[in-house]
N, C-alpha and C positions, 0 to 999 in steps of 0.2 A: 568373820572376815568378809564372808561375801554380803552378807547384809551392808557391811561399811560400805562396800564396791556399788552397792544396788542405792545407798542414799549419793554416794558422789556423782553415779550415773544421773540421778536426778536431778543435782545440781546443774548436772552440767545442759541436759536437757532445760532446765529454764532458763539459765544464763544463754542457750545458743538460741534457743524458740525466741526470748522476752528481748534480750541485752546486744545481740548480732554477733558478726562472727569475730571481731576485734574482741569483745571479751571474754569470748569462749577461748578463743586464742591466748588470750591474757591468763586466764585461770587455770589450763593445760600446760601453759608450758612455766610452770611455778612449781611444778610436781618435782622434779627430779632435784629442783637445786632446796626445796625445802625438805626432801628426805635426806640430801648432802649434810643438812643442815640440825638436822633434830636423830638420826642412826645411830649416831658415836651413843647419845644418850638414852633411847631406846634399846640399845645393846645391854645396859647398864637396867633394865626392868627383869633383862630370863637372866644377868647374874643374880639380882636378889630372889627372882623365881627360884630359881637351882638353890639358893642359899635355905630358903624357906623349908621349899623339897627336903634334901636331905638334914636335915634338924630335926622336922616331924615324922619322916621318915624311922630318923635314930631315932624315936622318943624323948627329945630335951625341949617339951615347953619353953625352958627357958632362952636358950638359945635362938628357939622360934619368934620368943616376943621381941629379943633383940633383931633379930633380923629384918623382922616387918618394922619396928622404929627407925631402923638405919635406911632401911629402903625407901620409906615416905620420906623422909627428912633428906635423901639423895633426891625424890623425883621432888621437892619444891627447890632445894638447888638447882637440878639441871631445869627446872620450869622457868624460873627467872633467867637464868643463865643464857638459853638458848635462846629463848624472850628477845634477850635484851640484842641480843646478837645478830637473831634476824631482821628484828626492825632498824638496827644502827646500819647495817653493811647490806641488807635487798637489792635498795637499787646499784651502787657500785657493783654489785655481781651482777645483777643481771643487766649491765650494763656494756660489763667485759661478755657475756651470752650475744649480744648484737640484739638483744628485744627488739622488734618492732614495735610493738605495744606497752614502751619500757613506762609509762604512767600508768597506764590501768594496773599492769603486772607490779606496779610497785604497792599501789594503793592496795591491794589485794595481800598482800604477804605480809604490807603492816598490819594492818587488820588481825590476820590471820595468826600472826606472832605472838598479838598481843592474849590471845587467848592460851599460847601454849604450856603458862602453868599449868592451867587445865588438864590439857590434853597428858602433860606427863602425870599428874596424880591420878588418871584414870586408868592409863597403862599399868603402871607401877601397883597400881591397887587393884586392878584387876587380874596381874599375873601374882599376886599374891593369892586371890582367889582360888584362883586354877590351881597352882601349886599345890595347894590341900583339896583339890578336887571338888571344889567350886565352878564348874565351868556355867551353870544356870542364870547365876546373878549377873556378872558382867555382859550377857546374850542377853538379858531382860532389859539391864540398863542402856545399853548400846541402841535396843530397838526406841524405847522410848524416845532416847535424846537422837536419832535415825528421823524418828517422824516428824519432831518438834523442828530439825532440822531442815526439812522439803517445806514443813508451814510455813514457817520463817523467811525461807527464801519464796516464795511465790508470793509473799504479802510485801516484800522487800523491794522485790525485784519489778514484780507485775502492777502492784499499787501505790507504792511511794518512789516507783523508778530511780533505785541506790543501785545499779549496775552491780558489779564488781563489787565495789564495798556492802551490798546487801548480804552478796554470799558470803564474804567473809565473817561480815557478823554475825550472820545464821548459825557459820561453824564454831564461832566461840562461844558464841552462846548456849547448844545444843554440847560443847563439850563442858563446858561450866556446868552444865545439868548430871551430864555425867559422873562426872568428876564428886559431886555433890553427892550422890547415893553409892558411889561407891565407896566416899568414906564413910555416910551412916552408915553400910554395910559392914563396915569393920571398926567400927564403935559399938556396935550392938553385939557382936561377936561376944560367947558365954566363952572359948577356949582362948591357946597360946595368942592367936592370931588376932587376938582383941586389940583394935587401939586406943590407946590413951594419949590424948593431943598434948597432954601437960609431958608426957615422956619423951616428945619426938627427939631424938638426937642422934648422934655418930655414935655409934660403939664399932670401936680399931679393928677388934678382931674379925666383926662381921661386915667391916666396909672392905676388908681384904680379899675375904672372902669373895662378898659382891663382884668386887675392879679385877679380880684375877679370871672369873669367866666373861664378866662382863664387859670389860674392853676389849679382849679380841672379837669377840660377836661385836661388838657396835662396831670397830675399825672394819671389819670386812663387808660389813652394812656400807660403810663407808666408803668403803673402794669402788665397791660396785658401782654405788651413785653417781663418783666422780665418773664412770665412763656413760652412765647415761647423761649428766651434765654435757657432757664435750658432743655427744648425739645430738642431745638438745639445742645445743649451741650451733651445730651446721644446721639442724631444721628451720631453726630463727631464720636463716641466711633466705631461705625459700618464699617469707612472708608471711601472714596472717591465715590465710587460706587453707596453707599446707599445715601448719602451727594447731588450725581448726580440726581438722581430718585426724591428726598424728596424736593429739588429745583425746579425740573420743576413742580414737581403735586402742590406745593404752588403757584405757578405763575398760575396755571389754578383755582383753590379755590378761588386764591385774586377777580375773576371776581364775582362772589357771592358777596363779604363783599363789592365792589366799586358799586355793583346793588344796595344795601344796605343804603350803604352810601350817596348815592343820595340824600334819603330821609333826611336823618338826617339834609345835608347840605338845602335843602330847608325848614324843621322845623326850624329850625335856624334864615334863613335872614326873612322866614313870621313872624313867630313870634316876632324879635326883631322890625320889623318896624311897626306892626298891636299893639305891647305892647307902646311902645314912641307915637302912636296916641292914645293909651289907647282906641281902638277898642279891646275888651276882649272875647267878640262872638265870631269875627273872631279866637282868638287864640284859642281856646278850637276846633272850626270847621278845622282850620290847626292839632292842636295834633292828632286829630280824624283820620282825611283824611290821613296823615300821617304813623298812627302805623299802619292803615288796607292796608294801599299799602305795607309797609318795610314789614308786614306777608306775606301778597301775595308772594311778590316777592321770598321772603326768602325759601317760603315753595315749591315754583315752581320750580325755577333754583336751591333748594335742592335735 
């Protein structure tokens, strides 16, 4: 997480150094209405996480391999889905936000849409990872497509001067890469967690499964967003300037809530695989360990 925070931070350093402070402004204040916009469905990666979790946990391979098929086959729906949804409706939102910069900021979101099949097969395949305690490969992949991504944009940005649309294509591109080794990551896989592209489909009982923890996690992702949206939206009222400032200092905060988030993400895979073995000690001793690390942290790097 902080490495994602340490490549955005880069982004935005060339877009403010190379592109001035209207694009930096443009590609900042795009943050809260495209998390608005992509939550509900990233909520829907730690339901198939948890779903994964406890299956392997219990010992049911079987159940396991349906759960990673259900879950791919959900993250190229919500990939297209959300796709499709940000580039149709961007600028009408961010219209009703009072953009200042409502063209760069629009150019920048389609761009960046269009990449988000991507972006959800990497999610989705990477918290499958993790779930069976994988957390290596998706930190491997991450970095690679991190670097490819800062390349990208300085050759973008600095040499064929694409502003705004440089960085977006950077980001899709760098997530297409990802996205990409995360599935040969789980095609190559010798256990449950093997995929097989000819199998991808819905099985009912593990997409239940999925939408029963994974839509409340995405809607309360979701709420959140809406009240940084409506923040957002009085910032715009200030200008380009303030929009520029309000941008970078959020990019240095996100490293708190990704310190943060760590935890979360490991309450999650322990407990859903220690609950499926119906080891129930262990889960109370994970929630424990848990809240008094995310305090620590929280209250330290506060």
């Amino acid at each position: 997480g902080i490495l994602q925070l340490l490549f955005n931070a880069a982004d935005m350093v060339v877009v403010g150094r190379w592109a001035g402070k209207e694009c930096l402004a443009a590609v900042g204040s795009t943050g809260s209405l495209i998390n608005l916009m992509v939550n509900v469905f990233i909520g829907l990666s730690v339901g198939g996480s948890v779903a994964v979790a406890k299956s392997f946990g219990a010992g049911d391979p079987a159940a396991v391999h349906k759960a990673v098929h259900t879950a791919m086959t959900l993250a190229i729906i919500a990939g297209v889905a959300v796709g499709l949804i940000g580039f149709i409706f961007c600028k009408p939102l961010l219209r009703l936000m009072d953009n200042p910069v409502l063209d760069l900021a629009t150019t920048y979101m389609k761009i960046y849409f269009l990449g988000m099949p991507f972006n959800m097969i990497y999610n989705f395949g990477a918290s499958i990872l993790r779930a069976v305690g994988d957390t290596r490969r998706p930190l491997t992949y991450l970095t690679i497509a991190g670097v490819v991504n800062v390349v990208l944009n300085l050759i973008f940005v600095t040499q064929l001067h694409m502003n705004v649309a440089g960085v977006a294509l950077a980001t899709a591109i760098s997530q297409a890469m990802a996205a990409i080794l995360v599935l040969a990551a789980l095609v190559k896989r010798k256990d449950s967690c093997k995929l097989e592209l000819g199998r991808i489909r819905i099985q009912k009982q593990q997409l239940l499964k999925i939408l029963r923890i994974g839509l409340p996690a995405g809607t309360q992702s979701a709420l959140f967003s809406i009240s940084n949206v409506m923040i957002q939206s009085s910032i715009n009222s200030f200008g380009d300037v303030l929009m520029s400032g309000n941008a970078a200092a959020a990019n240095i905060e996100g490293f708190l809530y990704a310190s943060m988030n760590a935890f979360h993400q490991t309450a999650v895979n322990f407990i859903g695989q220690n609950s499926g073995a119906r080891l129930y000690d262990r889960v109370r001793k994970t929630l424990w360990i848990c809240l008094g690390s995310v305090s620590v942290t929280g209250i330290v790097l506060s």
